[in-house]
C-alpha positions in Angstrom: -17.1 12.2 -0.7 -15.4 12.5 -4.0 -13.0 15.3 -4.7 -10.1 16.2 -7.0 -7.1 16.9 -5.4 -4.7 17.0 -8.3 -2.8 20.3 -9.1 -2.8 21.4 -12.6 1.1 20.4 -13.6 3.0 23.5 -15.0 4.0 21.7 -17.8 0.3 21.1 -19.2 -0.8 24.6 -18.2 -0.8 26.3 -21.5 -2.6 23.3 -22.9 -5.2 22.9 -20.6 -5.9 26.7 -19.9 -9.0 26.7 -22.0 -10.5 23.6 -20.6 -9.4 25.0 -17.3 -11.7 28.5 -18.3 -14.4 26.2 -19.8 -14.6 23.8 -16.2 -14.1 27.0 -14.1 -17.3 28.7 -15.8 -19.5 25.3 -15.5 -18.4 25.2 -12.2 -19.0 28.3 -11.0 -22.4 29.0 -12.8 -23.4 25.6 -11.1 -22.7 27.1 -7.7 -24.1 30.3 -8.3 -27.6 28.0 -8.9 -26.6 26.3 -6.3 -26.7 28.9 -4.1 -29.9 30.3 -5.7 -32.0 26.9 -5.4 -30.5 26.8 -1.6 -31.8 30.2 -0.7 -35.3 29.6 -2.1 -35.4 26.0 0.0 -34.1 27.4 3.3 -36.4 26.3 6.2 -34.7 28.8 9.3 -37.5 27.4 11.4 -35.8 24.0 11.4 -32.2 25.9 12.4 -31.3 24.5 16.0 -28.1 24.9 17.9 -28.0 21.0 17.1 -27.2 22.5 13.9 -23.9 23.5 14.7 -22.8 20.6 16.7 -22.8 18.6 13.1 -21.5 21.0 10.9 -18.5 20.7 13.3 -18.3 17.2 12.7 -18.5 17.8 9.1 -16.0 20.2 8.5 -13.9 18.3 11.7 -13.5 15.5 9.5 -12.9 17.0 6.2 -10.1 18.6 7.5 -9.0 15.6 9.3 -9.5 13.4 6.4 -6.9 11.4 4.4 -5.6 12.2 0.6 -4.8 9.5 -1.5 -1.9 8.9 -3.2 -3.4 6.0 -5.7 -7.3 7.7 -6.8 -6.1 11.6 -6.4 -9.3 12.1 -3.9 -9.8 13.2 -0.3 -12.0 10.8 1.6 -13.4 11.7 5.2 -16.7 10.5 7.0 -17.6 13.9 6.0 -20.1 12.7 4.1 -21.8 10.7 7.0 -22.2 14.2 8.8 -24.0 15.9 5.7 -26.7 12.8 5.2 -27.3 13.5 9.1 -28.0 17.7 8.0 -30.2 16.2 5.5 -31.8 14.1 7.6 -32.9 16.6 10.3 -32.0 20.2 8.9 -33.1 20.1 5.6 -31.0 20.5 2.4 -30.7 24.2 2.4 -28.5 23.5 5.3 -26.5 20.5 4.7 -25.9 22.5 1.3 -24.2 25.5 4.2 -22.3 22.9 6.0 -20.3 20.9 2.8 -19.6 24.1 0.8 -18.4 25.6 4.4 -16.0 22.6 5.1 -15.1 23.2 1.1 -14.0 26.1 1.4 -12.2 25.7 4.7 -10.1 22.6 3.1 -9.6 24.9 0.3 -8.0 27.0 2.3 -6.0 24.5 4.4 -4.8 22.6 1.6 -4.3 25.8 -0.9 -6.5 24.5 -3.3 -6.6 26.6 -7.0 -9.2 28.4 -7.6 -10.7 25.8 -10.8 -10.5 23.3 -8.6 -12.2 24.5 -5.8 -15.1 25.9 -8.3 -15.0 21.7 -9.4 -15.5 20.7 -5.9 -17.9 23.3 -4.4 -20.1 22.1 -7.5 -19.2 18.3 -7.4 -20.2 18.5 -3.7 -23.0 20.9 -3.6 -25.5 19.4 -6.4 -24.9 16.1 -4.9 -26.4 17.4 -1.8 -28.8 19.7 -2.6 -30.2 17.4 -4.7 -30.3 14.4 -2.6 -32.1 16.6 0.6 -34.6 17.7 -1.8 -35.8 14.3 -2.8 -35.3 13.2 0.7 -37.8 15.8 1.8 -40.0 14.6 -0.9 -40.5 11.5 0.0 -39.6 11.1 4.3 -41.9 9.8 6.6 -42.5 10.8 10.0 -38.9 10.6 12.0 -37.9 6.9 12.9 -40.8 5.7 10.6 -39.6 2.9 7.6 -40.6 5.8 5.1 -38.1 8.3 7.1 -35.0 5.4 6.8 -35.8 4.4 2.9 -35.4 8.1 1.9 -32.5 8.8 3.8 -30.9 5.5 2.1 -32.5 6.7 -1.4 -30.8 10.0 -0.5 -27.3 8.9 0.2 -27.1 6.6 -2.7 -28.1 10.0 -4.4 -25.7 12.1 -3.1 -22.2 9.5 -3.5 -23.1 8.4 -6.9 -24.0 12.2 -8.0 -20.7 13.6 -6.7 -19.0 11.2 -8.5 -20.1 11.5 -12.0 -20.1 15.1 -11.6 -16.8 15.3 -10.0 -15.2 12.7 -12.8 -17.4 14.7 -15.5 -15.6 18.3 -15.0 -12.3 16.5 -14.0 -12.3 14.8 -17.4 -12.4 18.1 -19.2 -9.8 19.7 -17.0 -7.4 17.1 -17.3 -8.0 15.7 -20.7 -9.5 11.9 -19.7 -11.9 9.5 -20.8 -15.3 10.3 -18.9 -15.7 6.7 -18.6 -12.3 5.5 -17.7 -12.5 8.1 -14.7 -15.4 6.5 -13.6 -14.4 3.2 -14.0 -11.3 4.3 -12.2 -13.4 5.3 -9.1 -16.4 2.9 -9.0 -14.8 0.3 -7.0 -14.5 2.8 -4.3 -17.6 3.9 -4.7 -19.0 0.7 -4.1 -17.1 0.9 -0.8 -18.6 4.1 0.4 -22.0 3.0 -0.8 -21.5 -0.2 1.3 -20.1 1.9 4.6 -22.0 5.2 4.6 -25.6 4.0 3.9 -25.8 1.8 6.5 -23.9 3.8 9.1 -26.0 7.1 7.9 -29.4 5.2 8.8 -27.4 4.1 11.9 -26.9 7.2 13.3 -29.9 8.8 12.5 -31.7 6.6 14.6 -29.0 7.4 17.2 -29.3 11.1 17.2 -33.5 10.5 17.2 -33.2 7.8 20.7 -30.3 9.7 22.1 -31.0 13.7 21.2 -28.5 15.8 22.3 -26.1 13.1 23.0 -26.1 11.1 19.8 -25.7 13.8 18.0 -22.6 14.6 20.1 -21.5 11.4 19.7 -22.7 11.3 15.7 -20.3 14.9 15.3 -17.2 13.1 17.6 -17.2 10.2 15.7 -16.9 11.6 12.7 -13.7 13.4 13.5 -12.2 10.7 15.3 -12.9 8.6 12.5 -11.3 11.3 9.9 -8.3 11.8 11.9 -7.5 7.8 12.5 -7.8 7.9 9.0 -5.6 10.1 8.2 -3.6 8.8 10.7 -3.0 5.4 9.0 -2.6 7.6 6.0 0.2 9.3 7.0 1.8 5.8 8.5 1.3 4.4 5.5 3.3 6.7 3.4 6.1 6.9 5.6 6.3 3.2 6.1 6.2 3.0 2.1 9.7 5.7 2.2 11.4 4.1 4.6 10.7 0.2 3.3 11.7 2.3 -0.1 15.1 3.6 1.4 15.9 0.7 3.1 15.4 -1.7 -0.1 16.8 0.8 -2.1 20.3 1.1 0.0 19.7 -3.1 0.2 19.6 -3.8 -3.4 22.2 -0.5 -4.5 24.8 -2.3 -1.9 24.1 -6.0 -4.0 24.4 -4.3 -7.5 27.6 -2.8 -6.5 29.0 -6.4 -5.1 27.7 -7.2 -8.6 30.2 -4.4 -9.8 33.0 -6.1 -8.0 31.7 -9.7 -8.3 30.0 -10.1 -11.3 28.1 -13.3 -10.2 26.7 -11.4 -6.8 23.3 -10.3 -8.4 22.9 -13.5 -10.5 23.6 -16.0 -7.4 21.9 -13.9 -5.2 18.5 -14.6 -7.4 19.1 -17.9 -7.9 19.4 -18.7 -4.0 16.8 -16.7 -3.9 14.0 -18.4 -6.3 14.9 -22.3 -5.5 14.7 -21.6 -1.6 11.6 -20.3 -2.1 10.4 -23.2 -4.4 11.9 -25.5 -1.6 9.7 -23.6 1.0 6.7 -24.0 -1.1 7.6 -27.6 -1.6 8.0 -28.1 1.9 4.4 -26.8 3.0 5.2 -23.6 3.8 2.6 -20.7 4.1 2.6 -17.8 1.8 4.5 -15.7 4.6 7.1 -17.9 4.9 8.3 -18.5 1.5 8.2 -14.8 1.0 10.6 -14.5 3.8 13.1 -17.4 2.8 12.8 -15.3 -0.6 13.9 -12.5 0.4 16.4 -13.9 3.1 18.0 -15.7 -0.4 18.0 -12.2 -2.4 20.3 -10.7 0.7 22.5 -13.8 2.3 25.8 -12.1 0.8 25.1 -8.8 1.1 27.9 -8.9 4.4 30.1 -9.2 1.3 30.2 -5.9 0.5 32.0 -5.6 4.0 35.3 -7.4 2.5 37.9 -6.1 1.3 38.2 -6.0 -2.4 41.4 -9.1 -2.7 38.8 -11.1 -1.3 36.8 -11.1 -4.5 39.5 -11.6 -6.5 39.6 -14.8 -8.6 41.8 -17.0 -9.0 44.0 -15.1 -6.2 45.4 -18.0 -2.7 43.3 -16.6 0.1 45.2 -16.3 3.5 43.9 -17.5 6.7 43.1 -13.9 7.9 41.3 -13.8 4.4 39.3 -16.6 5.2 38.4 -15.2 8.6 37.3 -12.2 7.3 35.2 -14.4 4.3 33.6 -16.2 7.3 31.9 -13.2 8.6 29.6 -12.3 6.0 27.0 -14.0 7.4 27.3 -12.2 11.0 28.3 -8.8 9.3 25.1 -9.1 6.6 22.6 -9.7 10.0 23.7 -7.2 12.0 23.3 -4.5 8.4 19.7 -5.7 8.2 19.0 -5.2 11.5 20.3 -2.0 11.3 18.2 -1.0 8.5 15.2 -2.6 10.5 12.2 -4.0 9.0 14.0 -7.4 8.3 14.5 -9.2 11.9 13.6 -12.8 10.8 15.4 -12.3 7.4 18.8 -11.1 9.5 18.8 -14.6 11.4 18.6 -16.6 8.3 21.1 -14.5 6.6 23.3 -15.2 10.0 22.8 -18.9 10.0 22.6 -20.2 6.4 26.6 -21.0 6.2 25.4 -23.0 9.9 25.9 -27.1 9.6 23.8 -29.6 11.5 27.2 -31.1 12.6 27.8 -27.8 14.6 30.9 -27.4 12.6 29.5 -24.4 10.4 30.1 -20.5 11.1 29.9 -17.6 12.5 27.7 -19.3 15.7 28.6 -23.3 15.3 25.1 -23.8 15.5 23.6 -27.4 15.6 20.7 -29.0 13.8 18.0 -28.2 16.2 19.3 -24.6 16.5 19.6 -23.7 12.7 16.1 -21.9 11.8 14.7 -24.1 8.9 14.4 -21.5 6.9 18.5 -21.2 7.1 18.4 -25.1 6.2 16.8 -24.0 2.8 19.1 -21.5 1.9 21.9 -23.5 2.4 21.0 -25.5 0.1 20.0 -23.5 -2.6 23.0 -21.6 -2.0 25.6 -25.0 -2.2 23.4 -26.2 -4.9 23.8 -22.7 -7.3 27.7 -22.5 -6.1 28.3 -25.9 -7.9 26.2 -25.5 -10.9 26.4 -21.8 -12.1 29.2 -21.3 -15.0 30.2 -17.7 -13.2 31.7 -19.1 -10.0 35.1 -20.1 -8.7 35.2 -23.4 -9.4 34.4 -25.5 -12.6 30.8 -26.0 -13.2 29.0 -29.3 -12.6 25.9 -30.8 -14.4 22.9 -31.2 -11.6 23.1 -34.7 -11.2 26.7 -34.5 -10.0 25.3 -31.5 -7.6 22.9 -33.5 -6.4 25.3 -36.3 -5.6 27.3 -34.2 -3.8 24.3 -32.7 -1.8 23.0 -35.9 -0.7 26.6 -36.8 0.5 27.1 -34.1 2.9 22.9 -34.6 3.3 23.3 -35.4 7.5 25.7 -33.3 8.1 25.9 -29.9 6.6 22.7 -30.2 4.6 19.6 -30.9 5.6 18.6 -33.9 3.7 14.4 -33.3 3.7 15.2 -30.2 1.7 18.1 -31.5 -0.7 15.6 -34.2 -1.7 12.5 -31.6 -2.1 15.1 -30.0 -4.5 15.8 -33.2 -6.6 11.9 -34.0 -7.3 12.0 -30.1 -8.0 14.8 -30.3 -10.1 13.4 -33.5 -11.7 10.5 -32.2 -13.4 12.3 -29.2 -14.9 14.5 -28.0 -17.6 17.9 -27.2 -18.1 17.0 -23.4 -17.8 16.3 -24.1 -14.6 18.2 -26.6 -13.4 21.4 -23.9 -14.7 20.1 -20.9 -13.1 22.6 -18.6 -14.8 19.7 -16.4 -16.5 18.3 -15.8 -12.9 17.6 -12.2 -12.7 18.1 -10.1 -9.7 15.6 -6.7 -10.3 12.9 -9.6 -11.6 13.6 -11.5 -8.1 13.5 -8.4 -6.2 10.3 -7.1 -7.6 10.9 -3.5 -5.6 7.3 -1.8 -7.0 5.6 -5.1 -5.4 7.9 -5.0 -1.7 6.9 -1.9 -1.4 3.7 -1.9 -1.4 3.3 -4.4 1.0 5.6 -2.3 3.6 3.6 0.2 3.4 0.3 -1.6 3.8 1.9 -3.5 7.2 
C-alpha cells in the first residue's frame, strides 16, 4: 500500500501551513466517515478468532516493511493481509485491521499528525470501499464469482489509495497531481501484478487449508515484510559504504592531481580506451566495466610516494625508482583494503607486468598477466606517449603506435595494441589526443553507486 512518508521540511513550514490545515481537515473528516460508514457495515457475526491471526500478519508486516529512499512510500505485503480480511471478514473489519497497523506505524515511526490523518484516509477509503463492492458482488467461497471480486476488489483498493494518497500529498507539498501519479504508477503496476494474483492465491489457501493457511497466509506476510526490509536496510548501507569508499578513491586521485597535474587526466584516458579495447575485444558488459574502473585507479599507489618523485624534470635515484615501482603493489593492496574492488586490485597490481617476465612488482609472465592487465597496459603506454602533460615530449599516434607494435611480443600484448590501431583509425584527433579526458565524467560517482548498492 501507498503511503507518504516524507516529513514536512522546516524550511517550507510557514508556507505550507495552510495547505497543511486544509489536507489535515480533508483528511480527518474523511476518517471520521470512514469510521461512520464502518460502524454501520459491521457484521460481528462474521468476527472469528481467525480474525486476529491476520490482523497480526497485517500490522506484522507493516511494521516490518521497508521505506524507500527513491518514491518517499512504505511498501509491505500489508496489503495482501487486508484483501484476505476482505475476503472472509468483511470490510468493516479489514477497515479495523489497516487503520490499527496505521496507527501503530505511526507510532513506531513518529509520524506527524497531518500525515498520519493523510494515510489513515489514503488507506481506509481504499478499503472500505473495495470490501463493500466485494461484498456486492462475491459468490459462494471458492466459486469463480468469489475470486473475480476479490481481484475487482484489490485492483480497487491499490489504485484508490493511490490517487487518494498522491491527491492530498499534492496539496500538502505543493505538486502536480498528475506528475505524482505518474511518479508512482510504474510501481503501481508492480503491486497490481504481485498482490492480485498472490491475494486470489491465498484465499484459496486459507479456504483448503483453514486454520493452517491462514497461519501460514499471516507468517508469510511478515516474513515477507521483514526480508524486505532486510534488503532495504542492505541496500542502503552497501550504497554508504561503495559511497565512502569511492569517495576516499577518487578524493586520493584528485589530490595526486594536486601534486601531479596530469594524474586525473591520464587516469581517464587509461581508463576510457581500455575499456573501448575491452569492448573491442568481445568482452561482456561486466568486464569492460571492471577494466574501466581498474584504468580510473592504476596509479592511485602514487599517492604513496614521496612528493620528489613527482617532481619534473628532477634525476630520479635508484631508491627513487624502487619506490616508483611499487605503485602498482601499494595501489592493490589500498583497494583491497577498502574492499569491494578484488578483481580491480589484481589488474591495478599487474598492468606495469611484461609478457617477457621482465615487468614489476611480481615478474609475471604472459600466461600469468590477467588480460584485463594486458589492456591497461596498453592504454596506459599508449596515453604516456601521446598526452602533451607528461614527462616526455609528446608524439603524434602513428609514432605511438609504431612504438607499441615494437615492444608488441614482449611487453605488450600485440591482439590488444592492434584492436587499439583499428580503434584509433576510425577516430579523430580528439580522441586519438586524449588530453580533454575528464576524470569526474569517467568516474560517473551518482551511476557507481547505484549499482553498489543494488549488488
Amino acid at each position: 500500500m501507498v503511503r507518504e512518508d516524507r516529513y514536512l521540511p522546516s524550511m517550507r513550514q510557514s508556507r505550507a501551513w495552510t495547505r497543511g490545515d486544509g489536507v489535515a481537515a480533508i483528511s480527518s473528516a474523511g476518517v471520521l466517515a470512514c469510521l461512520t460508514w464502518a460502524a454501520l457495515v459491521v457484521d460481528t457475526g462474521r468476527l472469528s478468532w481467525l480474525f486476529g491471526v491476520l490482523a497480526l500478519g497485517v500490522v506484522g508486516a507493516d511494521v516490518f516493511g521497508a521505506n524507500t529512499e527513491a518514491q518517499h512510500v512504505h511498501i509491505s505485503a500489508a496489503v495482501l493481509g487486508t484483501i484476505l480480511v476482505i475476503a472472509f471478514f468483511g470490510p468493516a473489519w479489514a477497515f479495523l485491521a489497516a487503520i490499527l497497523s496505521e496507527l501503530i506505524l505511526a507510532i513506531v515511526e513518529r509520524r506527524p499528525p497531518v500525515r498520519l490523518a493523510l494515510n489513515l484516509f489514503g488507506i481506509g477509503a481504499p478499503v472500505l470501499v473495495a470490501g463493500t463492492v466485494f461484498e456486492a458482488l462475491r459468490g459462494s467461497d471458492g466459486s469463480f464469482g468469489f475470486y473475480a471480486a476479490l481481484a475487482l476488489a484489490a485492483v480497487l483498493l491499490l489504485v484508490l489509495n493511490l490517487l487518494i494518497v498522491a491527491a492530498l500529498s499534492s496539496i500538502l507539498d505543493g505538486d502536480s497531481f498528475l506528475a505524482t501519479v505518474a511518479g508512482a504508477s510504474r510501481m503501481l503496476l508492480v503491486s497490481l501484478a504481485i498482490n492480485v494474483p498472490l491475494a486470489l492465491a491465498a484465499a484459496g489457501l486459507c479456504l483448503q487449508l483453514g486454520i493452517g493457511g491462514t497461519a501460514f497466509a499471516a507468517f508469510t506476510l511478515i516474513a515477507f515484510s521483514y526480508m524486505a526490509n532486510l534488503v532495504s536496510t542492505a541496500r542502503h548501507r552497501s550504497r554508504q559504504y561503495a559511497s565512502l569508499s569511492w569517495g576516499v578513491l577518487s578524493g586520493l586521485l584528485r589530490t595526486l592531481d594536486v601534486r601531479d597535474p596530469r594524474a586525473a587526466r591520464h587516469a581517464a584516458a587509461v581508463a576510457a580506451f581500455a575499456r573501448d579495447i575491452a569492448r573491442a575485444a568481445g568482452c561482456g558488459e561486466q568486464e569492460c566495466e571492471l577494466v574501466h574502473t581498474a584504468g580510473l585507479l592504476h596509479d592511485i599507489g602514487n599517492f604513496a610516494l614521496s612528493d620528489r618523485v613527482a617532481e619534473r624534470g628532477r634525476v630520479l635515484s635508484e631508491e627513487d625508482w624502487t619506490a616508483i615501482r611499487r605503485h602498482p603493489e601499494l595501489g592493490a593492496d589500498l583497494l583491497r583494503d577498502l574492499g569491494l574492488y578484488g578483481p580491480v586490485a589484481e589488474i591495478v597490481r599487474a598492468h606495469h607486468e611484461r609478457l617477457d617476465g621482465r615487468g614489476y612488482p611480481d615478474g609475471l609472465t604472459a600466461e600469468q598477466i590477467p588480460e584485463l592487465a594486458k589492456m591497461v597496459s596498453v592504454a596506459e603506454v599508449y596515453d604516456t606517449l601521446t598526452a602533451h602533460d607528461t614527462y616526455r615530449t609528446p608524439v603524434s599516434s602513428f609514432e605511438a603506435l609504431t612504438e607499441l607494435r615494437r615492444v608488441s611480443g614482449s611487453q605488450l600484448d600485440g591482439r590488444y595494441v592492434e584492436i587499439l590501431a583499428t580503434l584509433l583509425a576510425g577516430s579523430d584527433l580528439t580522441y586519438r589526443h586524449a588530453d580533454a579526458a575528464d576524470f569526474g565524467r569517467e568516474l560517473d560517482l551518482e551511476r557507481r553507486l547505484n549499482e553498489a548498492a543494488a549488488h
